[in-house]
C-alpha positions in Angstrom: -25.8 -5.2 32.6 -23.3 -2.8 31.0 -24.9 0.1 29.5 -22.2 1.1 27.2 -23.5 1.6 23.7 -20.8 0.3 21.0 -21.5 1.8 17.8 -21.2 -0.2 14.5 -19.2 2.7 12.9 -17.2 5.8 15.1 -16.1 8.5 12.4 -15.7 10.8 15.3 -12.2 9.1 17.0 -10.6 9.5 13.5 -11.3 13.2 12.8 -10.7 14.5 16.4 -7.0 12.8 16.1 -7.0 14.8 12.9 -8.5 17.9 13.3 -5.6 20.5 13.3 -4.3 18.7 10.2 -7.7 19.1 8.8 -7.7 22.4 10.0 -4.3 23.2 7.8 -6.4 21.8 4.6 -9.1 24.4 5.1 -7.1 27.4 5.7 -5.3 26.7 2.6 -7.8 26.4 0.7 -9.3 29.6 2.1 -6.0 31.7 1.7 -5.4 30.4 -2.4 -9.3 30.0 -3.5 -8.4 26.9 -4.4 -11.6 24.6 -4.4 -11.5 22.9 -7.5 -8.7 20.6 -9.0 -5.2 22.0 -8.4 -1.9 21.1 -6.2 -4.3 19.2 -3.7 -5.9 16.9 -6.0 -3.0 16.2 -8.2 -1.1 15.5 -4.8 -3.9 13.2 -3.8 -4.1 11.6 -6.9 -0.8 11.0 -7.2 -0.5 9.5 -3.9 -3.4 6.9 -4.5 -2.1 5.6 -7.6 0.9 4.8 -5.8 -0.5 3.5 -2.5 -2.8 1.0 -5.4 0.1 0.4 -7.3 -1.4 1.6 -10.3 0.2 4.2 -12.7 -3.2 6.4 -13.3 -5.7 7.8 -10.7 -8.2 10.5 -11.6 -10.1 12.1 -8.7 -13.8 12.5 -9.5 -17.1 13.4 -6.7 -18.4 9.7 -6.0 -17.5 6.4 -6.4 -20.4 6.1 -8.7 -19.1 8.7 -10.8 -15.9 6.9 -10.7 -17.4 3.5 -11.9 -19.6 5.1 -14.5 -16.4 7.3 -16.0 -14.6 4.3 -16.2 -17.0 1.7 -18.0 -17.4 4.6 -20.6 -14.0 4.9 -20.7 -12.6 1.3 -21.2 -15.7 1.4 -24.2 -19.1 0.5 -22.5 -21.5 1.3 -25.3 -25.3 2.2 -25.1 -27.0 -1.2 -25.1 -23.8 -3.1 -24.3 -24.6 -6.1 -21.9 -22.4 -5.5 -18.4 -21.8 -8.8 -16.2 -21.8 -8.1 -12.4 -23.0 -9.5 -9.2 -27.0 -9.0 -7.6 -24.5 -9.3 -3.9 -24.0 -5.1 -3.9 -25.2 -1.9 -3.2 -26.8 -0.4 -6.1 -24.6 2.2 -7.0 -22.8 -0.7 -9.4 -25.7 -1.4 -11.0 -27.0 2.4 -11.5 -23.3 3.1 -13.2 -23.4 0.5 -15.6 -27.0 1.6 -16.1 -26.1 5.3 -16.7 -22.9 4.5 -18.8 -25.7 2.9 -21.0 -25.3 -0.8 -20.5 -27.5 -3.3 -19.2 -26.7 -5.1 -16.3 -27.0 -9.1 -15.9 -25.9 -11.1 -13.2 -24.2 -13.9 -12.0 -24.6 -15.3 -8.0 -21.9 -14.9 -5.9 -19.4 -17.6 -4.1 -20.8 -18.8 -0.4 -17.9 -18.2 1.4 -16.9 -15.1 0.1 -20.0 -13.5 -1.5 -18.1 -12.2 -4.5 -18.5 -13.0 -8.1 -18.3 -16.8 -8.2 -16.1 -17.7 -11.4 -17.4 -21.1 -12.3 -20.9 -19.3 -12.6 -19.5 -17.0 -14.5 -17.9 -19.3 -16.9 -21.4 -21.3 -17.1 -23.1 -17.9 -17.7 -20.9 -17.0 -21.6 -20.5 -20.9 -22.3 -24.8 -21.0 -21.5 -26.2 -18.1 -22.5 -23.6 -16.2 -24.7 -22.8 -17.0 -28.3 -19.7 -15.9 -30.0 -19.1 -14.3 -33.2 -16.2 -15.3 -34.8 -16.2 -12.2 -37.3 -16.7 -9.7 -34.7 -14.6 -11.1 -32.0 -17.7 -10.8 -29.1 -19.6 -12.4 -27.1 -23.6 -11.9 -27.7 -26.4 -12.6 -25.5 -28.6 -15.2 -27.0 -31.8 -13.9 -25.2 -31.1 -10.2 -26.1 -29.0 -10.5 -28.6 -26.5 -7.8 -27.2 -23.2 -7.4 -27.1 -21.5 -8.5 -23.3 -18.7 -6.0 -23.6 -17.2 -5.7 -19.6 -17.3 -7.4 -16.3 -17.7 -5.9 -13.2 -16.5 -8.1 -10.1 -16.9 -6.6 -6.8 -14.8 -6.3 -4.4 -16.8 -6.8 -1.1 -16.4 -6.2 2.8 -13.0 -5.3 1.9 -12.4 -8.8 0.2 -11.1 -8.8 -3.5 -12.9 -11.5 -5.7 -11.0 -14.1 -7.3 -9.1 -12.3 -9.9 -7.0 -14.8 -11.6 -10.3 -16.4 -13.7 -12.1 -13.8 -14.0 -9.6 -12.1 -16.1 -8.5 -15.5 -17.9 -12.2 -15.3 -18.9 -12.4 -11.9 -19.6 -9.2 -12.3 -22.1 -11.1 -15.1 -24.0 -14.2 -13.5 -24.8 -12.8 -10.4 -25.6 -14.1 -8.2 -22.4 -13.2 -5.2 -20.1 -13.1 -5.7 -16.5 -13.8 -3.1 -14.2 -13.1 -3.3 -10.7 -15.7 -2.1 -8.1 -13.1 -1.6 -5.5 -15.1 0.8 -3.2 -15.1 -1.5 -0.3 -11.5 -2.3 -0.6 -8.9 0.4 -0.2 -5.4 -1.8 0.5 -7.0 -5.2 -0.1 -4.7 -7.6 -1.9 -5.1 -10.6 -4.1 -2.0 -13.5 -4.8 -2.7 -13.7 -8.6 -1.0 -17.3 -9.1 -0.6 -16.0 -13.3 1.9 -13.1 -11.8 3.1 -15.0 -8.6 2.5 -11.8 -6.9 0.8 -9.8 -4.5 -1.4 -7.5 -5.8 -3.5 -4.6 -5.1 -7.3 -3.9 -5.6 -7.1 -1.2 -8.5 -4.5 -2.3 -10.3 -5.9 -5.2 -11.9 -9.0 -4.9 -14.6 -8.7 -2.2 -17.0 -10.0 0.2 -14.7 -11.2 0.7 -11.3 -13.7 2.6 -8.9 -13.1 3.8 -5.4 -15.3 5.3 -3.2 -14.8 7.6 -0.2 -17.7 7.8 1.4 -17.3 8.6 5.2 -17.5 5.0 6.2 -15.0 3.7 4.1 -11.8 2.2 5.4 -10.5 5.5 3.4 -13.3 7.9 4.1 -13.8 11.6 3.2 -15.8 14.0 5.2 -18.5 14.3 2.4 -18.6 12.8 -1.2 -15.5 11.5 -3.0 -14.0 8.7 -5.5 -11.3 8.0 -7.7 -10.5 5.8 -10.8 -7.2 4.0 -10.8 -5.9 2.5 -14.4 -2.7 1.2 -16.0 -4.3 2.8 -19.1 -3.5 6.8 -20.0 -6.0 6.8 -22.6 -8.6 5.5 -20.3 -7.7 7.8 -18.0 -7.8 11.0 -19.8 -11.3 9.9 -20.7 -12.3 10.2 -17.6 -10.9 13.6 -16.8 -12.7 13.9 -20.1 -16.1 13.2 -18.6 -15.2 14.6 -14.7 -15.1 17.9 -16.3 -18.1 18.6 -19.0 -15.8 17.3 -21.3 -13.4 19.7 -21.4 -9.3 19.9 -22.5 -9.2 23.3 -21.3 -11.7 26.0 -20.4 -14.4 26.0 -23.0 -12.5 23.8 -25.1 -15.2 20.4 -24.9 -13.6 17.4 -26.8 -16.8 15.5 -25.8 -20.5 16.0 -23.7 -19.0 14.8 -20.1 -20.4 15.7 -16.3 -19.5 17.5 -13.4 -18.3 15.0 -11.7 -14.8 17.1 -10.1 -13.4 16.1 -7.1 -13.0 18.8 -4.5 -9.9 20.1 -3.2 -10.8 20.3 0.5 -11.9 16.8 0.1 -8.6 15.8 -2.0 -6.9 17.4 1.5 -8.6 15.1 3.8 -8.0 12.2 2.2 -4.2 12.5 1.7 -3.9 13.2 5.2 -5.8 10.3 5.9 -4.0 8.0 3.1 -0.6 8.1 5.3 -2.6 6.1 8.1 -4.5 3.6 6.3 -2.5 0.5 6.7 -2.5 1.4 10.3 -6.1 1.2 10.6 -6.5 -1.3 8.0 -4.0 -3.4 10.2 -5.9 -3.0 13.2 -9.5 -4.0 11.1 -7.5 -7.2 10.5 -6.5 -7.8 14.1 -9.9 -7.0 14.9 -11.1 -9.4 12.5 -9.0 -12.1 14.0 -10.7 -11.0 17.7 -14.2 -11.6 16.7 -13.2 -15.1 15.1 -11.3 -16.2 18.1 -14.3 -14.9 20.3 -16.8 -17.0 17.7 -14.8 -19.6 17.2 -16.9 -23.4 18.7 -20.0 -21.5 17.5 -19.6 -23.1 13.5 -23.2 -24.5 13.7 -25.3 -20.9 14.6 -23.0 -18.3 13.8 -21.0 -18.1 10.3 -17.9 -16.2 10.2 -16.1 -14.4 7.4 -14.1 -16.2 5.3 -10.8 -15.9 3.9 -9.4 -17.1 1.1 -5.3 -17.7 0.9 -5.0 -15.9 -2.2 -6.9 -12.9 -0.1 -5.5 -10.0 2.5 -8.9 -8.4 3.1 -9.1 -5.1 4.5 -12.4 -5.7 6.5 -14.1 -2.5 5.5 -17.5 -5.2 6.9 -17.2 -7.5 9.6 -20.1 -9.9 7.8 -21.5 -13.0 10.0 -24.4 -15.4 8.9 -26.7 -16.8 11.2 -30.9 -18.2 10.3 -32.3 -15.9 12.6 -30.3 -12.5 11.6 -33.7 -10.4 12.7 -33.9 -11.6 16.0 -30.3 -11.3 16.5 -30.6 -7.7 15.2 -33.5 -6.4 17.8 -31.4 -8.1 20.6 -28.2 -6.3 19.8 -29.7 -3.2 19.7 -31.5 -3.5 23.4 -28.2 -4.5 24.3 -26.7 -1.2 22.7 -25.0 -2.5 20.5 -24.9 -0.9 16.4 -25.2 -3.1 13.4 -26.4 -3.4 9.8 -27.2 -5.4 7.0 -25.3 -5.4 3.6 -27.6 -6.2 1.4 -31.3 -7.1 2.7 -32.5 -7.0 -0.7 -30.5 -8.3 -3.6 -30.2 -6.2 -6.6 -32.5 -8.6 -9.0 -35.7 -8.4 -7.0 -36.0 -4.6 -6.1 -38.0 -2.3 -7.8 -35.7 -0.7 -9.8 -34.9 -4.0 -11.5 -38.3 -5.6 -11.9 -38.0 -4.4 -16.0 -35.1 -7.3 -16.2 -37.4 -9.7 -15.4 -35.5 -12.2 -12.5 -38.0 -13.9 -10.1 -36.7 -15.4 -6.8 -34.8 -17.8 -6.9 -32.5 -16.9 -10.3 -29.7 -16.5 -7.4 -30.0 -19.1 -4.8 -26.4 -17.7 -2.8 -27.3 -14.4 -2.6 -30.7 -14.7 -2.0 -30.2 -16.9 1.3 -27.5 -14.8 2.5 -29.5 -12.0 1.7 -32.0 -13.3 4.7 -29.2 -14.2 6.9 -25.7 -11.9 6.5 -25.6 -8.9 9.2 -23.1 -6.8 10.0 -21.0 -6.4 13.5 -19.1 -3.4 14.4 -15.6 -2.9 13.1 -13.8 0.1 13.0 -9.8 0.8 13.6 -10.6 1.8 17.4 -12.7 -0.9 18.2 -11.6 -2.3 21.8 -11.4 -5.9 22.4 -13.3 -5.3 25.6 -16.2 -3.9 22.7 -15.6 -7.0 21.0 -15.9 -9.6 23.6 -19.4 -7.6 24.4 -20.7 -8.2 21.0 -19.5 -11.6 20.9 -20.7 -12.2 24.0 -23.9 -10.8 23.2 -24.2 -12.3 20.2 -23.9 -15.6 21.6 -26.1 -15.2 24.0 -28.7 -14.1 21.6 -28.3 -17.7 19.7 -28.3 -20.0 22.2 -31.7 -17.9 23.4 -32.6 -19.0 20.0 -31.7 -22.3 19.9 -33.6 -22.8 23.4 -37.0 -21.2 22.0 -36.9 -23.1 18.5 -36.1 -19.8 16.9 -33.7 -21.6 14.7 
């Protein structure tokens, strides 16, 4: 039995190949005192808005931070109704929460577990009324204004842009992207016959630089990308307690800076990300040729032609993901699970009041969906031992009735 343990994430490889250029990032900031904002976060910034093809990016301290800046920026009022998806991490909900809307949802496509725009349509043309004289969409339930969508952008896979703005134009909404999965990905929007980045789509949108992102930092980062100066200077508004200059506050805003050091890091690491989103994607196209014949136990991701995903999550589906779990891991081999719980029956959401059942997709791949390795260095011979493992696992399964 091989006894190598294959990790589901290596964030050492990455920052020993960069060390001495890390290295250079420190010492400058040491030598100027330069922690906060300056030359390395305007470089950064600049640099991101051009690698997203987007004219604005403000650097902030989380991709939470950078959704919650930039829902209150494109206009998010308190008590304004905020459309997303229950398929996410919470962070999406907690910044719509905090920017003072209330979040509602609508389930997610099966084959790509983003926002599915038919039920987003049904969701305004079913539970929405419009007012003519106030040019909004209302909630009939709560009576509330729906002001902004937020479609996810998930395992590195944009959601299908195209309709979600075309509905977001006809009722009068913002869209926001959460794009904190998907540094590089692209969508073909068939309304601009063009390729086109996440982040330069919606009004606004929020990336996060978490360590394990495809674009990670070595601590706590985001950013907000926008086409919209106004929006933008919001949210430098809010990064920064408000202020226009020192002690100069326009408005009450946060400390929500982004960190030079941190602004360092991730420019170095900007010049290499198509490199290592490029070899997620070849890695991608490993673990379907090594699943491939397996349709009926093991689900594979799916991808869209009007999609380039940057697998930031290499997300299978199979009935018995628990089992398949505990045998990975006595076979050494890392994984998780993105999301075990969707967002409408935690805790934190029972005051909404969904039961099971309000979101039929997400809650069955919610029991299912689990995570395989994928990272830029990931070595086919790795791959071939988590395929092969994970086969084995199955057909174990299907043999005891597990299934």
């Amino acid at each position: 039995m091989n006894s190598e343990k294959i990790p589901f994430l290596d964030l050492v490889t990455v920052h020993r190949e960069l060390q001495d250029e890390f290295v250079d990032v420190l010492k400058t900031a040491l030598s100027t005192a330069g922690f906060i904002g300056g030359p390395m976060v305007q470089g950064f910034e600049k640099d991101f808005s051009k690698f997203c093809d987007s004219q604005c990016c403000v650097g902030v301290a989380s991709g939470t931070d950078a959704l919650r800046f930039g829902l209150m920026a494109a206009g998010v009022k308190p008590g304004d109704v905020v459309v997303t998806v229950p398929n996410t991490f919470i962070a999406t909900t907690e910044a719509i929460s905090q920017a003072g809307g209330r979040p509602d949802f609508v389930d997610v496509d099966e084959k790509t577990y983003t926002m599915d725009p038919v039920k987003l349509r049904e969701y305004f043309e079913e539970n929405c009324a419009w007012s003519s004289s106030e040019k909004r969409a209302f909630h009939k339930r709560t009576n509330a204004p729906v002001t902004a969508i937020v479609p996810v952008h998930l395992y590195g896979q944009m959601a299908d842009m195209d309709p979600i703005l075309e509905l977001a134009g006809q009722y009068n909404l913002r869209v926001i992207e959460d794009a904190c999965q998907a540094q590089g990905a692209q969508y073909f929007s068939k309304k601009s016959n063009r390729w086109c980045k996440a982040g330069s789509m919606g009004h606004a949108a929020a990336f996060s630089f978490y360590p394990g992102k495809n674009l990670g930092a070595c601590g706590e980062a985001g950013a907000i990308t926008t086409n919209d100066e106004h929006v933008a200077q919001i949210c430098r508004l809010l990064r920064d307690h408000g202020q226009s200059r020192k002690y100069h506050h326009e408005i009450e805003g946060y400390n929500g800076r982004l960190d030079a050091i941190q602004a360092g890091f991730l420019q170095i690491k900007l010049h290499h990300l198509d490199t290592w989103n490029a070899r997620r994607g070849e890695a991608a196209e490993r673990y379907g040729n090594l699943l491939a014949g397996a349709e009926e136990v093991v689900k594979v991701p799916y991808q869209p032609e009007w999609s380039k995903s940057v697998f930031h999550l290499y997300v299978v589906q199979v009935v018995d993901r628990n089992q398949l779990q505990k045998d990975l891991e006595v076979a050494g081999i890392g994984t998780g699970i993105h999301y075990p719980v969707p967002l409408h029956l935690t805790k934190a959401y029972e005051h909404l009041g969904f039961k099971a059942r309000a979101f039929p997709v997400t809650e069955k791949a919610a029991s299912r969906i689990l995570s395989l390795p994928m990272f830029p260095s990931l070595s086919a011979a790795q791959q071939a031992r988590v395929a092969g493992e994970t086969l084995k696992s199955l057909a174990a399964g299907s043999t005891c009735g597990r299934r």
